[in-house]
C-alpha angles and dihedrals in degrees: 000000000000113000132209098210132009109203105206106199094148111123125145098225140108149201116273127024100335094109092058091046098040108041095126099051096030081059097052101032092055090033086063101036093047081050092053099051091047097049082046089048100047095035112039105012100032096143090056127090112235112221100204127170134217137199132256085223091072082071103104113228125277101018132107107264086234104142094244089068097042087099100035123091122001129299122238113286098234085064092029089127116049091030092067085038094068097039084058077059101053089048090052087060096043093044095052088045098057096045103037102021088249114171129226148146126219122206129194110204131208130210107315126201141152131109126335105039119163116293098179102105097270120138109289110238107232109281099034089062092041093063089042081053104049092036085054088052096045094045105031109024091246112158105245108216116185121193117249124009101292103251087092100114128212132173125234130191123203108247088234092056096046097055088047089056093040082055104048090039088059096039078054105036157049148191095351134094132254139193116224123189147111097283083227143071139193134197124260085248093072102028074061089046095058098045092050096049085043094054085022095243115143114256088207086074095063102109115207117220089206077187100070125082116276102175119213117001086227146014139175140157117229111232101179095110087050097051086047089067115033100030097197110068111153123179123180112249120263105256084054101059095038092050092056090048093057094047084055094045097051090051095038090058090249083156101052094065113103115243 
């Protein structure tokens, strides 16, 4: 079977501290994952295009999160990792590219979120945690306790709109990277706003551990390079998405997972 595309999502890594904890093992495992595809790729599938995706933690400190700087400095420690992993990745595209003509495109994601998230008992990723928080405290009377003081801000892109964006930029484009998020962020204050007003739980009752690890204060991903060429790049506003994802959480038993 010859294929037109091959789409390489594979990565060993979770939400919370498993990056810190599991460096070692994240960089071989994925190391050797990120190798196989490729020697598959260039020796079995070289006519097709690989999709792969990259991380925004591969983005070093203190510098704006635009793509010509994704390979430059140094990434955060606690991601150390799996950050280098995935720019390894990056230089094995561009590499087989340059000797044997090879075609790829290389996205860096955002945040996702929607429906259908992961129920198996595998770290939540932020939000998802926040709305089981917040549906535990208004249904059960459980306290809900978020790390840092709130005003810490992240950017999310809705999963539809992220696969729109990854289609067009491939339809578009070749052997060259491209960030894809929302082009905005909020704090953790009013992603936890929305969510209350949405289960009627008071928002007022959200206690903040200050002592507890936050990350970076901000971080967003830069898509201008993304809206010049492609010109159209609409994502759903923000309130819309999350309120779908609640309705899918609450249905799906989101609550129900233990912290």
């Amino acid at each position: 079977t010859q294929f037109d595309r091959i789409y390489h999502l594979a990565a060993w890594t979770r939400a919370g501290d498993f990056c810190a904890r599991r460096g070692g093992d994240q960089w071989i495992i994925n190391q050797q994952i990120n190798t196989n595809v490729l020697a598959f790729w260039a020796r079995k599938q070289p006519q097709a295009r690989l999709v792969a995706f990259g991380t925004s933690v591969s983005y070093p400190k203190e510098v704006p999160l635009t793509e010509e700087n994704y390979m430059q400095g140094t990434p955060i420690d606690r991601y150390y990792a799996y950050a280098m992993s995935k720019r390894m990745l990056l230089a094995g595209l561009q590499s087989l590219h340059r000797q044997y003509g090879l075609e790829y495109n290389y996205i860096i994601p955002s945040t996702l979120y929607g429906p259908d998230y992961h129920l198996d008992g595998r770290p939540l990723h932020f939000i998802y945690d926040l709305i089981r928080k917040i549906i535990r405290g208004q249904r059960y009377g459980d306290p809900v306790v978020l790390w840092g003081d709130g005003h810490q801000k992240r950017e999310l892109v809705y999963v539809e709109d992220f696969i729109r964006i990854l289609d067009a930029l491939v339809e578009k484009t070749r052997n060259d990277l491209f960030n894809v998020g929302a082009g905005e962020e909020h704090s953790i204050r009013e992603f936890a706003s929305i969510i209350c007003e949405q289960v009627g739980f008071p928002a007022e009752r959200i206690e903040y551990d200050t002592g507890g690890f936050v990350g970076a204060r901000s971080k967003i991903l830069c898509v201008d390079k993304a809206r010049n060429v492609l010109g159209d790049y609409p994502v759903r506003p923000l309130r819309d998405g999350l309120c779908e994802t609640i309705r899918w959480a609450i249905e799906a038993g989101l609550h129900e997972l233990e912290s």
